[in-house]
N, C-alpha and C positions, 0 to 999 in steps of 0.2 A: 376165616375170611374166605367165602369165596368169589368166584370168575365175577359176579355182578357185583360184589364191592370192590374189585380189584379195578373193574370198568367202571365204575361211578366216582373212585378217587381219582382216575387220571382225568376223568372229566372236570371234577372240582379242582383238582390241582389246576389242572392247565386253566380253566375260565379265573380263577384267583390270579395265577403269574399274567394274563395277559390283562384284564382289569388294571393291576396293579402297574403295568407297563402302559398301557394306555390312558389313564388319569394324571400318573406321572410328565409324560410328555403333552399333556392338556396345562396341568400347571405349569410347568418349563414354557408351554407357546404362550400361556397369557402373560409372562413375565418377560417374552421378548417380543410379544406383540408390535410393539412400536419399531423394532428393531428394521425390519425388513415385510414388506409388500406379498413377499410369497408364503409366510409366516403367517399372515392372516387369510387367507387364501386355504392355507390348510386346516386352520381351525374346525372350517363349518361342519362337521359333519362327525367332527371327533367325537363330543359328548355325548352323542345319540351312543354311538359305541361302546364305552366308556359306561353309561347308565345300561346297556343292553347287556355286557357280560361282567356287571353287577350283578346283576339281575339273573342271568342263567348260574353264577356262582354261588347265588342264595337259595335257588332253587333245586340245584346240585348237592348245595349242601345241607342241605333239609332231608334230598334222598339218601344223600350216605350213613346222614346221621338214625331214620327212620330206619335203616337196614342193617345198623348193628345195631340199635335197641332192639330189635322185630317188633316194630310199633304195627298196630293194625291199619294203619294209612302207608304204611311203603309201599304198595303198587301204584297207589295212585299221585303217589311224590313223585314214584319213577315213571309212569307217563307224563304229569309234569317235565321231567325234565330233560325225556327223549323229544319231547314235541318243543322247547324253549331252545334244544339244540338245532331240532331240523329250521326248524324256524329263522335262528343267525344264521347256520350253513345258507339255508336258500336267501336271504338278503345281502350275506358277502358275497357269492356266488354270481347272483342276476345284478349287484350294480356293477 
């Protein structure tokens, strides 16, 4: 295994653990929705997130997986999924 799968698993890991952290707390807020004013207030903008590093952890893991097979698309999985990261960075980043 080397340095490029070594960096394309922490990528995947981490887009998995925080997906999985921010979908979770998406179903937690619609289940206390009603609870409290500021509770919905924070909703808006979660599921964009939530489907956004879905989406870079499918695409993450597409390259990891293409790079221990040595498929003949693993460069172009991993510009996929260098460009699906700069892309989150610069939208958490600039709101």
């Amino acid at each position: 295994m080397g340095p490029l799968a070594v960096l394309t698993a922490i990528v995947f890991g981490s887009a998995v653990t925080i997906s999985f952290g921010l979908c979770s707390v998406l179903v937690i807020f619609l289940f206390l929705r009603n609870e409290s004013e500021q509770i919905v207030n924070e909703i808006g903008s979660l599921p964009l997130y939530c489907v956004g590093f879905l989406v870079l952890a499918g695409i993450s893991g597409a390259a990891l997986y293409s790079l221990m097979k040595d498929l003949s698309w693993r460069w172009k999985a991993h510009a996929g999924m260098w460009c699906a990261l700069l892309v989150a960075a610069l939208l958490l980043w600039l709101r």
